[in-house]
N, C-alpha and C positions, 0 to 999 in steps of 0.2 A: 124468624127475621133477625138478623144482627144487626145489632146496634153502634155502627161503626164509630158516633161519636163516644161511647161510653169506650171502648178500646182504644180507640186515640188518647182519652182521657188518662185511662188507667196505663200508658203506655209511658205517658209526660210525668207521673210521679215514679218515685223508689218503692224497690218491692221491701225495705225497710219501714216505707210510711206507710204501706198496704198491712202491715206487720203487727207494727205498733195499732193501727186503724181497727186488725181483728181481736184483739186482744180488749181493745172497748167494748167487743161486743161476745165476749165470754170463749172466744178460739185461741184459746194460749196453747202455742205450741202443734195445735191440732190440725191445722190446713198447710203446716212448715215442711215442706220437703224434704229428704233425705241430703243433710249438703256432701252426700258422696255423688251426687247427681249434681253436675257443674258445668258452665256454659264449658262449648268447647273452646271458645278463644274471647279474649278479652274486648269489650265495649258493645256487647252484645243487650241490646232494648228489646222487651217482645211482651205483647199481650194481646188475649184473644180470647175468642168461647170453645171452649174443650170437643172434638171430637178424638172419641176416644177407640184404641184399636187392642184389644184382649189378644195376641200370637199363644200360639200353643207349641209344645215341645214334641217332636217329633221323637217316636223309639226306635220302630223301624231301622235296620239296615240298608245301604245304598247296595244291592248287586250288583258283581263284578262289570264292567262294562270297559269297550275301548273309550277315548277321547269321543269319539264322533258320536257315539251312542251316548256319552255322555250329556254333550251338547243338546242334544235331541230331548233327554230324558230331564236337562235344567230347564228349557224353554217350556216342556210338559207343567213341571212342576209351576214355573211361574205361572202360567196361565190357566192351570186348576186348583192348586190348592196354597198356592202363597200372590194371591192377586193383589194386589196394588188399589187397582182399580175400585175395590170395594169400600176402600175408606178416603183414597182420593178423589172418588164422585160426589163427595160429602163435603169436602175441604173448599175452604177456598178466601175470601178477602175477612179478617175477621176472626180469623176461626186459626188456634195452633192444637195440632196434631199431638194425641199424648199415646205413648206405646208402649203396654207389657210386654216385657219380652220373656218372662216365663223362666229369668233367672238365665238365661241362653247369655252372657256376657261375653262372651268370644265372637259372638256372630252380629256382622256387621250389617243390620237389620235397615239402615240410613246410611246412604252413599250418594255418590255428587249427582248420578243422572237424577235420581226420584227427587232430589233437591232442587236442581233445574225446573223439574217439573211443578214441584211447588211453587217454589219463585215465582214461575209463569204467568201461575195461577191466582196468585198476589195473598198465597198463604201465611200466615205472621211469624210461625216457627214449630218447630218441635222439639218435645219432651220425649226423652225414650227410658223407659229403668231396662237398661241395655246396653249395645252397642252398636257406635257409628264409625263408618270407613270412609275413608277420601278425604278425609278431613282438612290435608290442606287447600285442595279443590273446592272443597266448602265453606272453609275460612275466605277462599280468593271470592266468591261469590256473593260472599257476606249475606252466606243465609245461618239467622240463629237459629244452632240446634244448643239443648242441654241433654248430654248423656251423664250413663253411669260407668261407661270404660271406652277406652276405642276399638272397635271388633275390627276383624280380619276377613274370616271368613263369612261367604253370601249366605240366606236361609235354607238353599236347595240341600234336602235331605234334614236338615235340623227344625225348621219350623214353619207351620202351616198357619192362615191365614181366613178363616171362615167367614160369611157374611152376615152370620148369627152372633158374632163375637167382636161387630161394629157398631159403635157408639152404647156402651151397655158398662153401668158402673166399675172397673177397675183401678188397682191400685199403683201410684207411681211413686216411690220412696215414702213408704208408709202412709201413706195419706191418700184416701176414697176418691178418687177425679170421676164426679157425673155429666154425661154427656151436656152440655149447657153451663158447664161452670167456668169460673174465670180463671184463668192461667196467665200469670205475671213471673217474668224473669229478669235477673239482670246480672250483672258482677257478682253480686251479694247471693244468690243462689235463686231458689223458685217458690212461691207460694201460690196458693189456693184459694178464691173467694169464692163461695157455695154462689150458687147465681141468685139467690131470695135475698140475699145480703149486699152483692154488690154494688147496689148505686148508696147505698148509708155510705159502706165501706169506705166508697169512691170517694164521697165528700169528708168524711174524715180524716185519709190521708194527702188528700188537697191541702186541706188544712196545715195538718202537721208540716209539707212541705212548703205551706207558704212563710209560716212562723219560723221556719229553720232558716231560708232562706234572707228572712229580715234580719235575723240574728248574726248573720254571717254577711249583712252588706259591708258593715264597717271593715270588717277584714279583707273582703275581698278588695273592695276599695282601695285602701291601703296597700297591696300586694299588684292594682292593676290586674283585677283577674275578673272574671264573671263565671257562673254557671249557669247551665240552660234551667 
């Protein structure tokens, strides 16, 4: 069951005071993300509960084929062994999508349709240690993703997608993501809250950003300015 007010919650502070928050409770450094993994465009908000998708690398060769057989032979692949469906049957309000991509950083594993389809579905975002394409179709759409490069090319021929390989502990820029845990991003890059931890968490970076925020009324004040 997802707990939609704890991700609204977790969505309204900084993943700095999530940061500072784990650090009280002995994760120094331990749940901090790779910051080579960064949103793809700026003012991007996202938190949610991890499902997670393990991609494997494909060795295999493509055999020669014309265009048409080609055609034939991606739609193959996408509907056997790079399914979509296996971990967007999982997704959906609540929940951001986190995805190995098996070091494959050329292949644009996130593009604007599967995005759309997210969105739809009223998904919070995705996490790829990877690469995403369409980006500025994606930007336009204002759905958060955080990659680790911008890929180009589809998975057809480089990587498969199993249904034993959905929602099953994987790692996204060094750091262990188990299916149910917290996933917070923002400007400042992405963090991790184990999910046994997360409502302390919650309230201690509550915290921290309420006292920052006292701290900084006088200035804003001053300056005519507010923060949400």
């Amino acid at each position: 069951m997802i707990d939609m007010d704890l991700v609204r919650r977790f969505r309204a502070v900084r993943v700095a005071d999530v940061v500072d928050a784990l650090d009280r409770y002995g994760f120094h450094e331990k749940t901090l993300v790779s910051s080579e993994i960064k949103p793809l465009y700026s003012g991007i908000k996202a938190a949610g509960f991890a499902v997670t998708v393990q991609a494997r690398r494909v060795q295999e060769e493509i055999p020669s084929m014309s265009p048409e057989e080609y055609d034939r032979f991606a739609e193959e692949w996408y509907r056997t062994r790079a399914n979509y469906d296996h971990f967007m049957r999982t997704a959906g309000p609540g929940t951001i999508i986190a995805i190995n991509a098996d070091g494959c950083i050329n292949v644009g594993f996130w593009g604007s349709m599967v995005a759309l389809a997210a969105k739809a579905k009223g998904v919070e975002g995705v996490i790829i240690d990877g690469g995403c394409r369409d980006t500025w179709e994606i930007q336009y759409i204002k759905f958060p993703v955080f990659c680790r490069s911008r890929g180009r090319t589809e998975v057809v021929g480089r990587l498969e997608i199993k249904p034993e390989n959905i929602n099953i502990p994987i790692s996204i820029g060094g750091v262990t993501v188990n299916p149910g845990d917290i996933i917070i991003g923002d400007d400042d890059g992405v963090v991790v809250v184990p999910r046994r931890v997360a409502p302390q968490v919650l309230e201690r970076a509550e915290r921290q950003m309420a006292l920052d925020r006292a701290s900084q009324k006088p200035y804003l004040d001053m300056f005519g300015l507010s923060l949400p």
